[in-house]
FIBAPA-675212 format. One record per residue: residue in one letter; x, y, z of N, C-alpha, C in turn. Coordinates in steps of 0.1 Angstrom, whole numbers, plus 5000, padded with zeros to 4 digits. Atoms other than C-alpha are relative to their C-alpha. Layout:
# residues N
AXYZXYZXYZ...
This chain:
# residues 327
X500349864997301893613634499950025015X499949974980302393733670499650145003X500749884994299593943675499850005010X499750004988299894063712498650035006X501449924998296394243714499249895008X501450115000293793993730498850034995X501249974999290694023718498849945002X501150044994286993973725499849944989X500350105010285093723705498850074992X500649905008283093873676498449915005X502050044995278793853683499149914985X500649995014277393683646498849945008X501750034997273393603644500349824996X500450145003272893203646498850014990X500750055012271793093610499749905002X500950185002269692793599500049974986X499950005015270992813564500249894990X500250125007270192553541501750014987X499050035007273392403518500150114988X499849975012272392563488499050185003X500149894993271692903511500550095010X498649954990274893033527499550165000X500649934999274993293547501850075004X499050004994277793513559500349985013X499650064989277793413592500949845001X499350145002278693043578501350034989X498549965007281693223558500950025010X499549884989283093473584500449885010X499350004987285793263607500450075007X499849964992286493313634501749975009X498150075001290693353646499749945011X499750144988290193113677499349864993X501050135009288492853652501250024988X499650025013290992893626501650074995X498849885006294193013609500250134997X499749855004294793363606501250024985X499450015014297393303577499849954988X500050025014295693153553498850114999X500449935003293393453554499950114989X499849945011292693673525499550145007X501149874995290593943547499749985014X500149994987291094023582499250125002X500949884998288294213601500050005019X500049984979288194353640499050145000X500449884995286394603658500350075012X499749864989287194893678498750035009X501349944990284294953707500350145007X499549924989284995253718498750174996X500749855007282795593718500850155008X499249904993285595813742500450064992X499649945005286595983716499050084993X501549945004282996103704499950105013X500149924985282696203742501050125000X498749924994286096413744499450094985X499849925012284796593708498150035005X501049984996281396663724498549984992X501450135014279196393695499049925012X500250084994277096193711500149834999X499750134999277695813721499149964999X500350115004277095513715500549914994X499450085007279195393689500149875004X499350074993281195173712498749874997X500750134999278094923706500149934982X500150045013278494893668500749934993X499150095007281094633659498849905001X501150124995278494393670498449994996X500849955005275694573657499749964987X499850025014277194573622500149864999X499950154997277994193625498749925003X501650055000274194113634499249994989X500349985016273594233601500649954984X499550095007275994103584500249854994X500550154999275793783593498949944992X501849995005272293813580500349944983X500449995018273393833542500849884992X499750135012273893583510501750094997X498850025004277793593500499550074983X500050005011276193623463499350164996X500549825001276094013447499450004987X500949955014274193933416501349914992X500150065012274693823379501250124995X499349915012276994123368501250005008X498250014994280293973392500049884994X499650065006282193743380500049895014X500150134989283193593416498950105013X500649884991282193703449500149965012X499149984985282693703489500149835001X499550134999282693313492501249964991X498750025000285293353472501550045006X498949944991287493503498499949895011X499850074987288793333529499950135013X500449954993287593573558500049945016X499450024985288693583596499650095010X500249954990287293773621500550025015X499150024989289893863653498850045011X500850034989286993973674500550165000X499749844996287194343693500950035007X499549974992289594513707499750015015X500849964988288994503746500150145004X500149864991287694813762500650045006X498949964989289994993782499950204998X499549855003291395353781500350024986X499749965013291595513747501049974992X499150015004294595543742500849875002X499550115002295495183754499249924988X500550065011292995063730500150054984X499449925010294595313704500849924997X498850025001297895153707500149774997X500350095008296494783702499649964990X500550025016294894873671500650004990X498649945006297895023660501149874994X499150125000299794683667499449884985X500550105008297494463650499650064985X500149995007296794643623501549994987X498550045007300794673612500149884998X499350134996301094303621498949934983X501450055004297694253597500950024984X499449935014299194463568500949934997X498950065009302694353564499849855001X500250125004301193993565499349994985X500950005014299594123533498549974998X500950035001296594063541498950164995X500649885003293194333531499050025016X500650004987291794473565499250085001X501349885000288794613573499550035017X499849974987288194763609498450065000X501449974999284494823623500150105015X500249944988284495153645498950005006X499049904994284395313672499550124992X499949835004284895703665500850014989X498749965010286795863641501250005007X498949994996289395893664501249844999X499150115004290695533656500650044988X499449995013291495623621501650045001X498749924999294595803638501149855005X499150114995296495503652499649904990X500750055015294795313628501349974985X499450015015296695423594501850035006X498950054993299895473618500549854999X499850124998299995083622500149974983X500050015017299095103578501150024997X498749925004302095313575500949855001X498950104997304495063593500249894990X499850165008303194753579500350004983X500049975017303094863541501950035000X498650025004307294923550500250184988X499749915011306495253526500350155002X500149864996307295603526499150105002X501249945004304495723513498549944998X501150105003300795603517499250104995X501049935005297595713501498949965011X501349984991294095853527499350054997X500749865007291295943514498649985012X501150044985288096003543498750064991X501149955000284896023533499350065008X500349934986283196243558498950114997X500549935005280896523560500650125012X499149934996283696663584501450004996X498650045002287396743578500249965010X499350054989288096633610501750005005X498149924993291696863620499950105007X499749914985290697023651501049915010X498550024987293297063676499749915012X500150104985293396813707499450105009X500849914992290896923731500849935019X498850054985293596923771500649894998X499050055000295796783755499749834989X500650145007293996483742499549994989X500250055012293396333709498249895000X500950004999289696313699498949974986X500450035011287196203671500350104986X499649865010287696543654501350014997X498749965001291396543655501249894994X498550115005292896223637500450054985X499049965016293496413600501250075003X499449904995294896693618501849965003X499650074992297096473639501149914987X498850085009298396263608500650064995X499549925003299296553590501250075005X498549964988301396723614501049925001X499150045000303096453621500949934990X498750055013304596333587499349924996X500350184999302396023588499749954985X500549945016300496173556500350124994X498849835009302396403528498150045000X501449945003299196643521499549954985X500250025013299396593483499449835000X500350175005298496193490499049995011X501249974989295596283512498750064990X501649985009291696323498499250025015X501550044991288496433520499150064987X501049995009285596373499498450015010X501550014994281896463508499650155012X500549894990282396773531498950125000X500749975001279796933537499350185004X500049894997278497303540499450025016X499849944990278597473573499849895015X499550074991280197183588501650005002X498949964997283497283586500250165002X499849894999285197603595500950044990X499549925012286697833566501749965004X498550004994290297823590499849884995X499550124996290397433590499749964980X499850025016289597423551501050034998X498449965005292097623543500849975000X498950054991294397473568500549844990X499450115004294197143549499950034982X499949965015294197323513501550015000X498349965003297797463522500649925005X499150115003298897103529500449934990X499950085013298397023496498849924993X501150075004295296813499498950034990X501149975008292296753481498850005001X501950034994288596863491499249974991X500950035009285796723470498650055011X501549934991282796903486498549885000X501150135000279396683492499550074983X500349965011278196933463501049924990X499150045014281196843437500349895000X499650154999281596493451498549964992X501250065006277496443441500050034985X499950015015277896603405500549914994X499050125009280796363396499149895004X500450154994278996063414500849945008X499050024989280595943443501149864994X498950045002282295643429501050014991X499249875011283495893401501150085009X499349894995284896123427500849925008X499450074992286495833450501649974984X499050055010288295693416501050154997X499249935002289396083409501150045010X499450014988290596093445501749925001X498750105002292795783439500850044992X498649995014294395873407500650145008X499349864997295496213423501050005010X498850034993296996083452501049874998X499150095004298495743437500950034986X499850015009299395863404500049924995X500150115007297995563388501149945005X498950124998300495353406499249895005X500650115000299295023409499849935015X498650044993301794933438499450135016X500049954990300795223461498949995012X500550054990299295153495498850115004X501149894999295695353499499149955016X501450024991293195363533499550074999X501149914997290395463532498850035011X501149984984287995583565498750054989X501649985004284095593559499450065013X500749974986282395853586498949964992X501650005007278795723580499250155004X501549845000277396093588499950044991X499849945012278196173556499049944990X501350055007274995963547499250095006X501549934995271596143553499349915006X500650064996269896113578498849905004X500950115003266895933563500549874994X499550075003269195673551500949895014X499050064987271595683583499750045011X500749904985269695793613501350025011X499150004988272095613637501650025002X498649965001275295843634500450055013X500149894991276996043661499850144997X500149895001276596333642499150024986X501250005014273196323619500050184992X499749885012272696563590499049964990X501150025006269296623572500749964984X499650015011271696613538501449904999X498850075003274196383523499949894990X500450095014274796083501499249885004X500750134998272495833496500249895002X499350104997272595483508500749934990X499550075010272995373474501750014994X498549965006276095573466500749985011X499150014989277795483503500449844992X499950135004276895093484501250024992X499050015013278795173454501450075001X499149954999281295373467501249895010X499350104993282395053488500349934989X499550075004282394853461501050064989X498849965003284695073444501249975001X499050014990286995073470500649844998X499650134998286694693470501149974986X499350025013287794703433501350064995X499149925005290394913436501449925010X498950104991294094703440500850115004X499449924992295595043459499249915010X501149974986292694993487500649905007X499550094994294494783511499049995017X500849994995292394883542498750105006X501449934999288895023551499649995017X500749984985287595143585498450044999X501149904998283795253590499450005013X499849984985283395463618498350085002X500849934996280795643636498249955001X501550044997277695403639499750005009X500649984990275595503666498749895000X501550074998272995163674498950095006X501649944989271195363706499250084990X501249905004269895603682499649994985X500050075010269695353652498050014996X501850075004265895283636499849914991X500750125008264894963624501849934998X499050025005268994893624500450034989X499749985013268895083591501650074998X498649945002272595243597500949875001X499150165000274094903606500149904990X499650055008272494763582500850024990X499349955007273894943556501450005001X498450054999277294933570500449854996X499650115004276994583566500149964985X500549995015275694633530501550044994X499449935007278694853523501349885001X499250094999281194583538500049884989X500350165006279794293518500850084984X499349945014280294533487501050005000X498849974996283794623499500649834997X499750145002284494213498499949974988X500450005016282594183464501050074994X499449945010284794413449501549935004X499350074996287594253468500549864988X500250115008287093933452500249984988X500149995015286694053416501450124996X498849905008290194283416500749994991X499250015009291894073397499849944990X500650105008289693953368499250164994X500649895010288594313359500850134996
């Protein structure tokens, strides 16, 4: 694999984990310690919070690949009595973070590695950063999957298809941005979780008359979120088995007693439990090829309860991984 990108070396917490007490930190290689090809689950992170900045959110992000990974590290491989396998049964690789730089150079590395990640077949999972990665992001998905057509569904409690603010591409503007350009037909596009008088009437509409599909935080909570994720899928894959799906997680679309540390908190939204289950959905679902979750803010984190949870939702996202082809 001739990934060109360099990256930084990922942060995990030093365990003291007894034989018959693994932890993920003693799973989780690392790609300068190990093969990248016999990998089953490649993971990187995006540092970046310039595109929070240029959409006027507040920063931080940029500290959360590392964040989430402190936490992760933390937890048992084993998800209970009602899976069959579970994340030690995956082989897991960690490439480490993209380096810092200009946006858009660190746009355009994510982009690389994630194509190079995909058509090696591998299942990738990306630890933002802003929303604004999701845009170069599923560009690099596109390529590597070789397909015409992919499936995106964003959990959010924004649509996120405002226009480039001078010119520049910004956390708000990567649906917008895929749309326009062909990247994503509308009809194979989902945002679930949006929320009331966080979007504007124009920018709904705008992605109603591409075809897409809104599931409101209201009609996403009636169904049950990993009810509304699975209705999601079937609408834009037509039950194809075969078709290539990513999915982006903004964590603001949790509440903020669950998720304090977002760029853009919100007294309402879904519970942590249903962000849990809606990962391991995803995990379970053999469209889901890759997963980004964006928008963790440490600096304004409490008790690391947003990180943790991201880690929580990751581990799920592997769990269900693990068990795709045995249920």
């Amino acid at each position: 694999m001739n990934h060109t990108p360099l990256f930084t070396a990922p942060q995990y917490p030093p365990v003291n984990s007894a034989s018959d007490d693994p932890r993920l930190a003693d799973l989780i290689k690392i790609a300068s310690e190990t093969s990248i090809a016999e990998a089953d689950v490649i993971l990187f992170g995006i540092p970046t919070d310039e595109g929070i900045r240029r959409n006027g959110g507040r920063i931080g992000a940029s500290e959360a690949p590392n964040a989430i990974r402190q936490w992760l590290g933390k937890l048992t491989p084993y998800a209970g009595p009602h899976f069959n396998r579970h994340v030690n049964d995956l082989r897991i690789v960690d490439l480490g973070d993209v380096p810092s730089g200009d946006l858009e150079t660190m746009h355009e590395a994510a982009a690389i590695i994630a194509k190079e990640m995909i058509a090696a077949g591998k299942i990738v999972i990306v630890l933002g950063g802003g929303h604004d990665i999701t845009y170069p992001l599923v560009r690099g998905f596109k390529h590597g999957t070789q397909s015409d057509t992919i499936g995106l569904i964003n959990i959010d409690a924004h649509l996120d298809v405002r226009q480039k603010k001078n010119g520049l591409h910004h956390s708000g503007s990567s649906f917008r941005l895929l749309l326009e350009e062909g990247i994503i037909k509308g009809p194979h596009f989902a945002e679930i979780g949006i929320q009331s008088f966080a979007a504007s009437e124009k920018h709904f509409d705008w992605v109603i008359q591409q075809g897409a599909r809104i599931l409101t935080f209201e009609d996403a909570t009636t169904a049950h979120l990993p009810n509304a994720f699975e209705e999601c899928e079937f609408a834009i894959t037509h039950s194809d088995p075969k078709f290539p799906v990513y999915l982006s997680f903004d964590m603001d679309c949790v509440r903020t007693s669950d998720a304090p540390g977002v760029s853009a908190p919100a007294p309402i939204g879904f519970l942590a439990e249903e962000a849990y289950e809606l990962s391991v959905a995803a995990g379970l679902s053999k469209n889901v090829r890759m997963f980004d979750i964006v928008e963790v803010s440490p600096p304004h984190d409490v008790d690391g309860r947003t990180a943790r949870l991201a880690a929580r939702m990751i581990a799920g996202f592997l769990t269900g991984v693990a068990n795709r082809n045995i249920r």
